[in-house]
Backbone bond lengths (Angstrom), bond angles and torsions (degrees), N, CA, C in turn:
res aa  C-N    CA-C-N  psi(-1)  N-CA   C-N-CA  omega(-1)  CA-C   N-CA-C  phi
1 X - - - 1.464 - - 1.529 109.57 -
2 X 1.180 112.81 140.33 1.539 109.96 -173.83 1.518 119.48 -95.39
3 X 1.174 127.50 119.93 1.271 136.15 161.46 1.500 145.29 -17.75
4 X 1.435 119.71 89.03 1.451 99.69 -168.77 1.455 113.61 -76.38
5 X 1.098 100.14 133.31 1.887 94.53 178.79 1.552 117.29 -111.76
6 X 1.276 125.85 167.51 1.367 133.42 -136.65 2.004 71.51 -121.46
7 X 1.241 105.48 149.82 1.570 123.25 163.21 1.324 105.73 -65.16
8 X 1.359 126.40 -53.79 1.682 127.95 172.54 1.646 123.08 -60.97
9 X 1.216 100.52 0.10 1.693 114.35 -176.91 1.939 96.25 -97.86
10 X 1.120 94.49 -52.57 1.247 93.15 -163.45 1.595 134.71 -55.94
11 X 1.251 132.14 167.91 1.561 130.86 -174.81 1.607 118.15 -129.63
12 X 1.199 111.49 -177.51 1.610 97.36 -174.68 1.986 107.82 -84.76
13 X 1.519 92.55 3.73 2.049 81.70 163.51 1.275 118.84 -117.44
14 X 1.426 99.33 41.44 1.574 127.29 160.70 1.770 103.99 -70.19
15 X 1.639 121.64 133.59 1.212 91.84 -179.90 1.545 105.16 -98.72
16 X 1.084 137.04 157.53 1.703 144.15 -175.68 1.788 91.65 -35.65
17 X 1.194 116.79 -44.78 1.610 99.56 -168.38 1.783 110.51 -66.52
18 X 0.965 104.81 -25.11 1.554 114.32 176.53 1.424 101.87 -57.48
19 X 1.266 108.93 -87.26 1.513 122.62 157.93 1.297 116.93 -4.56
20 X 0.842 137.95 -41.15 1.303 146.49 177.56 1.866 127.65 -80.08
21 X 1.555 95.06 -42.40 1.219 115.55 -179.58 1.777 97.50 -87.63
22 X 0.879 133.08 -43.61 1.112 119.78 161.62 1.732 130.31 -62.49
23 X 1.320 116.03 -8.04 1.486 113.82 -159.60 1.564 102.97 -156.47
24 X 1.012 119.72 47.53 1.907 100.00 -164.71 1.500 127.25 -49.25
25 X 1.250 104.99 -18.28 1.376 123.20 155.40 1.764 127.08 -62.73
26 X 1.316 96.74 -19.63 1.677 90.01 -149.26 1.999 68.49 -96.27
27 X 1.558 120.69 -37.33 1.814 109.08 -162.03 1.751 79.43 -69.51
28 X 0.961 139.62 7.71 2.269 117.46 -174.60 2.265 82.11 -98.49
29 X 1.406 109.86 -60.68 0.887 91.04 178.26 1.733 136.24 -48.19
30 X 1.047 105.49 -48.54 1.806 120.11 153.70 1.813 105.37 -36.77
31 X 1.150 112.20 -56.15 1.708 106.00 164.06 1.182 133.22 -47.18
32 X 1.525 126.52 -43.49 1.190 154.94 -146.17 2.206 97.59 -85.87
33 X 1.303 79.38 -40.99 2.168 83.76 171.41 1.086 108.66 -102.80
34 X 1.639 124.40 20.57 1.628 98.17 150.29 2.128 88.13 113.63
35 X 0.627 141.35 9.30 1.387 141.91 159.76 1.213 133.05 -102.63
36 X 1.416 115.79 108.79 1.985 122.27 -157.46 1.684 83.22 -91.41
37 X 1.309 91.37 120.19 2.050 113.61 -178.72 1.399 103.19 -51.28
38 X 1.812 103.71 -54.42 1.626 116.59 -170.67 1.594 119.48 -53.46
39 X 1.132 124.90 -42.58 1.478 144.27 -175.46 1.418 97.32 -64.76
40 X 1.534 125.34 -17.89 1.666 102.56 -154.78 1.182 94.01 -131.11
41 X 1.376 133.02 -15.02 1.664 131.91 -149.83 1.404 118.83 -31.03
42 X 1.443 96.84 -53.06 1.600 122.33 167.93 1.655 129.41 -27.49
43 X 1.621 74.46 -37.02 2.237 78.19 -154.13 1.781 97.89 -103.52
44 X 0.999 117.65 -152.76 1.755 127.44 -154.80 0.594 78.06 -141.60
45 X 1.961 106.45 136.39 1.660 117.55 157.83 1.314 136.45 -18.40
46 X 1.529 84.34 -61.82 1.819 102.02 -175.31 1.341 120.58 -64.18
47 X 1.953 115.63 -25.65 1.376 105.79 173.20 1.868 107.15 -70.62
48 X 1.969 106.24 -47.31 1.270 96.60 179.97 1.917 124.22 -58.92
49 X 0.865 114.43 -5.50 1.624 127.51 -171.81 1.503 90.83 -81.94
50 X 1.510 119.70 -67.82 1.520 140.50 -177.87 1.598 115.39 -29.45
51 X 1.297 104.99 -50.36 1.508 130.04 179.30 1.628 104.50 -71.49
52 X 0.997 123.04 -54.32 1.793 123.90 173.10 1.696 109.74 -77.46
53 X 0.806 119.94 -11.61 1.682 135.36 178.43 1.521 106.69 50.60
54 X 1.362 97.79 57.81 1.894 124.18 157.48 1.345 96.20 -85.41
55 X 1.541 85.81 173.02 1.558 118.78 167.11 1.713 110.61 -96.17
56 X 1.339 111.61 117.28 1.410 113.61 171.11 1.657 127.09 -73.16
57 X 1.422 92.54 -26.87 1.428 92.78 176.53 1.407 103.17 -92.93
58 X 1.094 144.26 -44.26 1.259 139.55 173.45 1.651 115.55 -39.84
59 X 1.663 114.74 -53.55 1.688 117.31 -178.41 1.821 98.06 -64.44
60 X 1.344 122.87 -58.94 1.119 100.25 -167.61 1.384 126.79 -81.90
61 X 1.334 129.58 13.33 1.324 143.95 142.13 1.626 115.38 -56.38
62 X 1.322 117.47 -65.00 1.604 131.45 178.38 1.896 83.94 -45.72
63 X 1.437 119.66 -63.29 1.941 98.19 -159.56 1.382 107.70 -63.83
64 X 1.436 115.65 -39.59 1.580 104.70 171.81 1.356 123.77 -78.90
65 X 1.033 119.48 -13.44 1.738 96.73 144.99 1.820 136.17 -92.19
66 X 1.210 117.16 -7.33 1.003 149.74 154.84 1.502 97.26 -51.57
67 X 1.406 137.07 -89.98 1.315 151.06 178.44 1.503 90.42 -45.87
68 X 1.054 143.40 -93.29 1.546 131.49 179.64 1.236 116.22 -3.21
69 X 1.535 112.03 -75.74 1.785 110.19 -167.53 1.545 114.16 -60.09
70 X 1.524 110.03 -15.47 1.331 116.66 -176.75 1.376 111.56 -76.36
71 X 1.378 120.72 -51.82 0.841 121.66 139.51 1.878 143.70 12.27
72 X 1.093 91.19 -102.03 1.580 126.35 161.14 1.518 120.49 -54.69
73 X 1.537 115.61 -34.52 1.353 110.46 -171.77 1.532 97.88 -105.20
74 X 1.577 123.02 161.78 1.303 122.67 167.31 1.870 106.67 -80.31
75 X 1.272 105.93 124.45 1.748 123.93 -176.63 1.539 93.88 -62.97
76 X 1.458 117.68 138.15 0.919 150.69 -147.11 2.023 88.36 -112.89
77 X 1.396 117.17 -16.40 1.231 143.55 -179.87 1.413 112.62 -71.12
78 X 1.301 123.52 -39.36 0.931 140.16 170.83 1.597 151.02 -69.04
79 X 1.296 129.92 117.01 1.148 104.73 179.61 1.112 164.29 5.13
80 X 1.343 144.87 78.92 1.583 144.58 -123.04 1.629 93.86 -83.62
81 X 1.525 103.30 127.38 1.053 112.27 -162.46 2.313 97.83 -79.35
82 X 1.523 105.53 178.80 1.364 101.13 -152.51 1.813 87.22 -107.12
83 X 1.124 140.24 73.51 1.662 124.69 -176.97 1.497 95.46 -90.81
84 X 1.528 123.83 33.05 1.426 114.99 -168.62 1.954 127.88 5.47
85 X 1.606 108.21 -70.91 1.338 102.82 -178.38 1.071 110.43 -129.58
86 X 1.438 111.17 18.21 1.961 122.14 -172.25 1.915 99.30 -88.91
87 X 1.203 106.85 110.55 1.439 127.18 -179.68 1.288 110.61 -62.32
88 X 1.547 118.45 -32.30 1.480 127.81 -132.37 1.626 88.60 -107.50
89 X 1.236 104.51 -31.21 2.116 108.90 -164.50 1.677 77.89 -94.82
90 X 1.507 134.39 -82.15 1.331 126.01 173.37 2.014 108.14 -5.38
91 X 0.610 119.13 -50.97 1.923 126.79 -174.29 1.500 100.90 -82.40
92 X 0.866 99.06 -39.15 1.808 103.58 172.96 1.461 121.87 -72.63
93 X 1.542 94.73 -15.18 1.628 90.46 -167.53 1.632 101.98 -122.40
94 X 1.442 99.63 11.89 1.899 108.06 -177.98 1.630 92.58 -116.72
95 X 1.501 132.58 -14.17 1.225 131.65 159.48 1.346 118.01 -82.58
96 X 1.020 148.25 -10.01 1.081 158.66 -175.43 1.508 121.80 -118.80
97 X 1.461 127.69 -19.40 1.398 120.19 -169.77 1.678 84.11 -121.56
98 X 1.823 124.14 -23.95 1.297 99.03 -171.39 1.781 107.26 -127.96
99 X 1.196 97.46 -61.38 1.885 93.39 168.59 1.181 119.47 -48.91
100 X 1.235 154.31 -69.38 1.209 157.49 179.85 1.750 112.15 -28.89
101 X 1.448 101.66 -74.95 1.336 97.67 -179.15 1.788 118.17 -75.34
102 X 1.436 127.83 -26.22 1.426 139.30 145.86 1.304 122.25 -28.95
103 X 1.685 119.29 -48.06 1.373 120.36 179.25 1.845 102.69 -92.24
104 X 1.181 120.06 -20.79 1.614 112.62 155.31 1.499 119.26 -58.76
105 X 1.037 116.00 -31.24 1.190 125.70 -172.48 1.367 124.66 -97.30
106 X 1.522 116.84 -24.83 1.590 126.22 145.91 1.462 110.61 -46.51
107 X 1.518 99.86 -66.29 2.013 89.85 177.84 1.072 115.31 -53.63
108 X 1.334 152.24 -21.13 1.292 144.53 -158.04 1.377 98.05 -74.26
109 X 1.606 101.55 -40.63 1.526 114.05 -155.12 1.751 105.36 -84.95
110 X 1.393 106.86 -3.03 1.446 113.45 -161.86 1.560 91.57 -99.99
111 X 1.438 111.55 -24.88 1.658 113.71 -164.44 1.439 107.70 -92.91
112 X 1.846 109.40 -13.82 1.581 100.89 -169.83 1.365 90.79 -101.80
113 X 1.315 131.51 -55.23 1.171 134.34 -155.57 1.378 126.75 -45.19
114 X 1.303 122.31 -23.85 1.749 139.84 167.38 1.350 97.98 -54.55
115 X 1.446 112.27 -56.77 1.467 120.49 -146.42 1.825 94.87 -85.36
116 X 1.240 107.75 -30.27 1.703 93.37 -174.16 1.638 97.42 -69.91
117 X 1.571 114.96 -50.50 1.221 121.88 -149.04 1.902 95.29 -54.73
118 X 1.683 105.65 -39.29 1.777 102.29 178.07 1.361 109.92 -51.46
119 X 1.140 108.75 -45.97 1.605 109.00 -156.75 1.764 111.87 -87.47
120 X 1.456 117.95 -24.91 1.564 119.77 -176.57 1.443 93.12 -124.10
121 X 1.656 148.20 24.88 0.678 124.24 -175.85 1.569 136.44 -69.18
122 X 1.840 87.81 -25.41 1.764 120.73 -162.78 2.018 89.06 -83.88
123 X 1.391 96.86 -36.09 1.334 94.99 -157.95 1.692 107.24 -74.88
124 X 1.173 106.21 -33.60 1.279 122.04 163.07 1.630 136.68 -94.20
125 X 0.531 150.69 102.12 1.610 129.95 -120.17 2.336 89.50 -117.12
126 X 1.541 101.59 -38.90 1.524 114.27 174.26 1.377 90.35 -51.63
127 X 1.346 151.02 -20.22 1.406 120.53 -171.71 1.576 108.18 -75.48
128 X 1.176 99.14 -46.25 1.680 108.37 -174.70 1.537 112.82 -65.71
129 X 1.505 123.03 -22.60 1.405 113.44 157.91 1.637 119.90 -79.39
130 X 1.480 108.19 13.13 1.436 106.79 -169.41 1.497 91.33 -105.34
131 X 1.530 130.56 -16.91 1.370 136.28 -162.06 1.470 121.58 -40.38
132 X 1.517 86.66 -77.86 1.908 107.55 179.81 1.608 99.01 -53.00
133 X 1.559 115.11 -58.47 1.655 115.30 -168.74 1.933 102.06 -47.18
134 X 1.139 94.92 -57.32 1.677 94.10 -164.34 1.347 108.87 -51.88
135 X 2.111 120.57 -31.58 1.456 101.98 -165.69 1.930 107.62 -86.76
136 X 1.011 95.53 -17.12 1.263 120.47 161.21 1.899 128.16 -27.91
137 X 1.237 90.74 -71.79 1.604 142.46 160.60 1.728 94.83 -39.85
138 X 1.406 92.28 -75.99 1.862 101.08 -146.36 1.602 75.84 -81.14
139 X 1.217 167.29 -8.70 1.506 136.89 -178.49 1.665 92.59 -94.78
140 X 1.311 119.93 -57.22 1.522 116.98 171.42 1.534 117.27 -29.40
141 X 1.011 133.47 -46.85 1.725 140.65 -145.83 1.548 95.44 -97.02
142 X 2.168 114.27 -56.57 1.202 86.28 154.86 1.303 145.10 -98.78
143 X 1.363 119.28 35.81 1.581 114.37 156.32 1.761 94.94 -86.42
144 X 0.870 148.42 -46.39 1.355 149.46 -162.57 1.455 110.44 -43.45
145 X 1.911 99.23 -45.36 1.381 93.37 -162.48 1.478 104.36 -108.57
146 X 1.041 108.83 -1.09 2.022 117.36 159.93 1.573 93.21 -69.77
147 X 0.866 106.39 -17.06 2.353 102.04 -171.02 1.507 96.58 -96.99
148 X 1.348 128.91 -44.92 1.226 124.56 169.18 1.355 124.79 -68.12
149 X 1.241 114.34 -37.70 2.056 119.56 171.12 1.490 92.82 -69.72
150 X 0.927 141.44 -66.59 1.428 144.94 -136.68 1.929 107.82 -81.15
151 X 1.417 95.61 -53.35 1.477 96.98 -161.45 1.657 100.09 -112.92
152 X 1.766 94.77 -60.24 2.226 82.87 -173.73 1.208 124.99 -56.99
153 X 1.337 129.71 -33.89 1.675 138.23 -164.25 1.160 100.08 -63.77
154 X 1.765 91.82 -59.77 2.030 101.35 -165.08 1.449 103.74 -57.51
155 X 1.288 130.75 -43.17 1.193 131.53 164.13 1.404 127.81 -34.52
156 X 1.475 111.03 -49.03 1.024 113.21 -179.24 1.620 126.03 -67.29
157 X 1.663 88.71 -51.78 1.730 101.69 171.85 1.608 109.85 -48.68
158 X 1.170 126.53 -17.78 1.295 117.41 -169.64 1.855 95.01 -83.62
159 X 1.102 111.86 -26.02 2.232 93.21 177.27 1.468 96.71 -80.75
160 X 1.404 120.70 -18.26 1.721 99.94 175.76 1.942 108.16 -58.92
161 X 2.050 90.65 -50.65 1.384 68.88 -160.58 1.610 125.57 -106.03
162 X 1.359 95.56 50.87 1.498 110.34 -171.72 1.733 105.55 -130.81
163 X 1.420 103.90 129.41 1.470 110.43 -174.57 1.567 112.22 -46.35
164 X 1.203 142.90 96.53 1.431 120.33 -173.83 1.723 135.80 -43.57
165 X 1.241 109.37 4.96 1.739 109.91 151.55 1.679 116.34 -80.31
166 X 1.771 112.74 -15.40 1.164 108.76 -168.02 1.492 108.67 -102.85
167 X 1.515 110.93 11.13 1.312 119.37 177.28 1.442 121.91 -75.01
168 X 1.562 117.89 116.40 1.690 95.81 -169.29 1.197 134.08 -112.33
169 X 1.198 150.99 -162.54 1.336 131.30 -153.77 1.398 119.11 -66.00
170 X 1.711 93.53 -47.25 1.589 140.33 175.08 1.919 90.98 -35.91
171 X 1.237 113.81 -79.32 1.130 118.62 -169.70 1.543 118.75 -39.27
172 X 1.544 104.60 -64.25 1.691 109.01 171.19 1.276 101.68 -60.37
173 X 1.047 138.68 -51.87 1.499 118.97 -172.28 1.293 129.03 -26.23
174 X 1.903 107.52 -60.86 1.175 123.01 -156.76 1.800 101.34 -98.12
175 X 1.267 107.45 2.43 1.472 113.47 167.31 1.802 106.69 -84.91
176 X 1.360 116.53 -50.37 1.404 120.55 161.31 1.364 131.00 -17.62
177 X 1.979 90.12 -55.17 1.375 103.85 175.30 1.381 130.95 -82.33
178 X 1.787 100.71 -7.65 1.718 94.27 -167.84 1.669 90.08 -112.76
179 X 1.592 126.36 -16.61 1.700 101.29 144.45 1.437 123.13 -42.56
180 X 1.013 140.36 -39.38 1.048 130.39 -160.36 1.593 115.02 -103.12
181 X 1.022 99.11 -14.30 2.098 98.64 159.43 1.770 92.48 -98.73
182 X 0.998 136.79 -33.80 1.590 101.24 171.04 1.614 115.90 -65.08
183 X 0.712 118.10 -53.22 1.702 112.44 177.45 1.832 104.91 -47.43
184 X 1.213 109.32 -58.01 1.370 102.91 -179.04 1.844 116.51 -53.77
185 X 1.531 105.30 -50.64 1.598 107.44 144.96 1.194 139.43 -23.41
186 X 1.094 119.80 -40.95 1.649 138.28 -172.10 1.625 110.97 -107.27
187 X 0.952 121.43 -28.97 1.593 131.25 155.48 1.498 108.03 -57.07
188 X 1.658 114.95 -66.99 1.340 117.09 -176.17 1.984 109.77 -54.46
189 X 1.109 92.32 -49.88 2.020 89.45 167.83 0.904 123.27 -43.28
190 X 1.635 116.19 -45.31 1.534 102.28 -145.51 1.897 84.67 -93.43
191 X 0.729 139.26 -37.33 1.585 151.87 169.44 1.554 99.80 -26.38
192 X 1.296 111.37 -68.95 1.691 121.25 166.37 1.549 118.28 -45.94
193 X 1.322 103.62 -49.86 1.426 102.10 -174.79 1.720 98.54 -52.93
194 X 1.405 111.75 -64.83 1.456 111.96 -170.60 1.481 117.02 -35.40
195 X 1.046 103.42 -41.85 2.076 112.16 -169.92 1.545 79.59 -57.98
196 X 1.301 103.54 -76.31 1.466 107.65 -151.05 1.766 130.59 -42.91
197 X 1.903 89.43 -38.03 1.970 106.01 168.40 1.959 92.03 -63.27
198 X 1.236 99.41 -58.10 1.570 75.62 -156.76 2.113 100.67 -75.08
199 X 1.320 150.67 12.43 1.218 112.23 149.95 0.984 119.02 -102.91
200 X 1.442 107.60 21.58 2.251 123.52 162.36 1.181 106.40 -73.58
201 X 1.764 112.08 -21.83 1.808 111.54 -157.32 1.493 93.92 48.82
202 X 0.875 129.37 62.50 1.798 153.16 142.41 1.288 113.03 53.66
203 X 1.720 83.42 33.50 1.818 88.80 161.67 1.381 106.54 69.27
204 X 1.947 127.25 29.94 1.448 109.55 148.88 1.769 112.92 -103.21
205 X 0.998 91.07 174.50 1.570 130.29 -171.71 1.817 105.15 -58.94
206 X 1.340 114.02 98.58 1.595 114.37 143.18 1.029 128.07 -12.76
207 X 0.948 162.19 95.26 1.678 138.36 -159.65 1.484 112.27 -75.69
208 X 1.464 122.53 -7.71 1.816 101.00 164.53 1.394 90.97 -119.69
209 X 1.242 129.93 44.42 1.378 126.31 -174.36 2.201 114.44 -78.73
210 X 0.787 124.71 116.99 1.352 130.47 166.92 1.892 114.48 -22.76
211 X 0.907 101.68 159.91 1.622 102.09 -161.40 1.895 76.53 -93.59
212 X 0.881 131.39 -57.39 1.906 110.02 -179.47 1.073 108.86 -27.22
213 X 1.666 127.68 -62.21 1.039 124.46 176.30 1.645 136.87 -27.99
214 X 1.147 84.49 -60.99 2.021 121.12 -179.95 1.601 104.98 -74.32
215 X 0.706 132.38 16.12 1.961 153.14 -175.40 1.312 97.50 -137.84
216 X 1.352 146.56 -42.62 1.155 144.69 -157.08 1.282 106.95 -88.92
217 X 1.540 106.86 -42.85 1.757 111.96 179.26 1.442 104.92 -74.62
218 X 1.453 123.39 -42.27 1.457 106.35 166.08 1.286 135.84 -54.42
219 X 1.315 142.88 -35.71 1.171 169.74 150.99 1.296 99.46 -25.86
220 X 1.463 117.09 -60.11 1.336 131.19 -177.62 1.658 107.81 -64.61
221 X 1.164 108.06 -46.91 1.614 116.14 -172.48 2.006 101.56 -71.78
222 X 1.191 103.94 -45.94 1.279 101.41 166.82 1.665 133.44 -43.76
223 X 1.194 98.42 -58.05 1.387 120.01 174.00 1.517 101.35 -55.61
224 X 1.058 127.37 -62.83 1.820 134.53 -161.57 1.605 89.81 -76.31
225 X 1.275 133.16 -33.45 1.851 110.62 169.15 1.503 102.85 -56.33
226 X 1.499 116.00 -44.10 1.791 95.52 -134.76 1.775 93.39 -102.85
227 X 1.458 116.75 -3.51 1.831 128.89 160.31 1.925 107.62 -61.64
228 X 1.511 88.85 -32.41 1.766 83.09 -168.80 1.559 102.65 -80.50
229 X 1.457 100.90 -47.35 1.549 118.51 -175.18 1.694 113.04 -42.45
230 X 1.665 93.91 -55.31 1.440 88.22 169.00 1.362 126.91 -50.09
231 X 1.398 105.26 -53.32 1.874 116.46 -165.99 1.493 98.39 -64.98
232 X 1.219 116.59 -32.55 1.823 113.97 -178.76 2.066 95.53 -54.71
233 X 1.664 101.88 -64.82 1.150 75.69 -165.41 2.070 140.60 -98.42
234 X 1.965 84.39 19.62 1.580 93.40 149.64 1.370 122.96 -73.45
235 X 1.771 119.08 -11.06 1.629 106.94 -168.11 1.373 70.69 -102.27
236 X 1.249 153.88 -80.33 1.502 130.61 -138.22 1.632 117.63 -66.55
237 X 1.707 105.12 -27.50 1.926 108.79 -178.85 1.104 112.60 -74.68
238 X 1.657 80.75 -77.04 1.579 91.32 -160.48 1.491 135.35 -105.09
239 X 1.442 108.57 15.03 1.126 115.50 167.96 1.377 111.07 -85.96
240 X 1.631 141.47 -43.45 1.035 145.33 170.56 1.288 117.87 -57.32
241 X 1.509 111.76 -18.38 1.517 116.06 -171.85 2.005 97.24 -81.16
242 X 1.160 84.42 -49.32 1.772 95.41 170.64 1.176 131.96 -48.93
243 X 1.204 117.32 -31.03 1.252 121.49 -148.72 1.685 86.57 -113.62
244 X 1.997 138.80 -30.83 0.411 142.64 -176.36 1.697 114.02 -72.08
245 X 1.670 104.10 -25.23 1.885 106.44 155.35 0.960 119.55 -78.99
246 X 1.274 133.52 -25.14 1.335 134.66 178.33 1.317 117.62 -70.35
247 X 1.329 123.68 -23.18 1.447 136.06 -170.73 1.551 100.96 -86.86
248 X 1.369 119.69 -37.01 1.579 119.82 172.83 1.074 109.91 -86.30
249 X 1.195 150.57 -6.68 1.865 138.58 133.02 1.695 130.76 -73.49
250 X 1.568 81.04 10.29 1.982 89.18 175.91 1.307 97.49 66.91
């Protein structure tokens, strides 16, 4: 009788069909860097890794932790949940489905990117025009979201949970002011992001490119969905929701 196995059980002489049957998610991610599932079902990571001259332990580490945070975090994929005019769950649910795992995922990108750019830099020459933009990028995004954990949210949660006669000037004031460096924030990002997708050539795959590589552009592509996703839905939620209390305390 054959064995069902757990994605967290498994090793790199797992063969891709295993992989699959255990994770159907984790063989799309295995797609996503450049590996056709169908062609290989048969063989073991490590032989198909061996043959492209990747790292086996490295790719199937990236899907199980990859599959982990997915896991664990609420998917950003999903149905937009309904907090109609509740400020306080809205902040709860933009810390949790997008900052949290976003600023994990900035460092990731802050810790590999030195090391690819040393090692493929010559070979790749787009990394080194990605340099200045990326450090650029990653100090902007996290001051942004140290300004959003720290100062806008808490700010905000405070008109949820304050009777609106007890709202005081102080409060709208400095909400006034930190609409208007997030938008300016989110302008300056998304501007960066663009340089950066287009001197990735949008983040595809070299074709004999190293699996670091092919992890690195995802990471990147990851990050730039769930930065926009968010900012899409602070300009359509909750910025209007904000700005619409702020307007009834003058």
């Amino acid at each position: 009788m054959q064995t069902k196995h757990t994605l967290t059980s498994l090793t790199p002489d797992a063969t891709i069909s295993q992989i699959i049957s255990a994770d159907k998610q984790a063989g799309e991610l295995l797609a996503s860097i450049g590996l056709t599932l169908k062609d290989h079902e048969g063989e073991t990571l490590r032989s198909v890794c061996q043959q492209r001259q990747w790292s086996e332990v490295e790719v199937l580490e990236w899907v199980k932790k990859q599959r982990e945070s997915e896991n664990i975090e609420s998917s950003p994929d999903e149905e937009l949940p309904d907090f109609e005019k509740n400020l306080k769950r809205w902040s709860e649910y933009l810390k949790k489905t997008f900052i949290q795992p976003n600023r994990i995922l900035l460092k990731k990108l802050n810790n590999d990117f030195p090391r690819v750019l040393k090692v493929h830099g010559n070979q790749y020459p787009r990394l080194k025009t990605m340099q200045w933009y990326f450090n650029t990028f990653e100090e902007t995004l996290k001051l942004f979201y140290r300004f959003e954990n720290e100062k806008f949210y808490p700010l905000a949660e405070q008109l949820e949970s304050r009777k609106m006669y007890k709202i005081n000037y102080g409060i709208v004031s400095k909400l006034k002011k930190s609409l208007t460096i997030i938008k300016e924030d989110q302008q300056r990002l998304i501007e960066l992001m663009d340089v950066l997708q287009e001197k990735a050539q949008d983040f595809e795959h070299p074709a004999i490119s190293c699996s670091t590589l092919r992890i690195l552009n995802k990471n990147f592509e990851n990050l730039f969905t769930k930065v926009r996703l968010q900012f899409n839905l602070e300009s359509q939620k909750i910025i209007p929701l904000i700005k619409g209390r702020v307007s009834e305390n003058g």
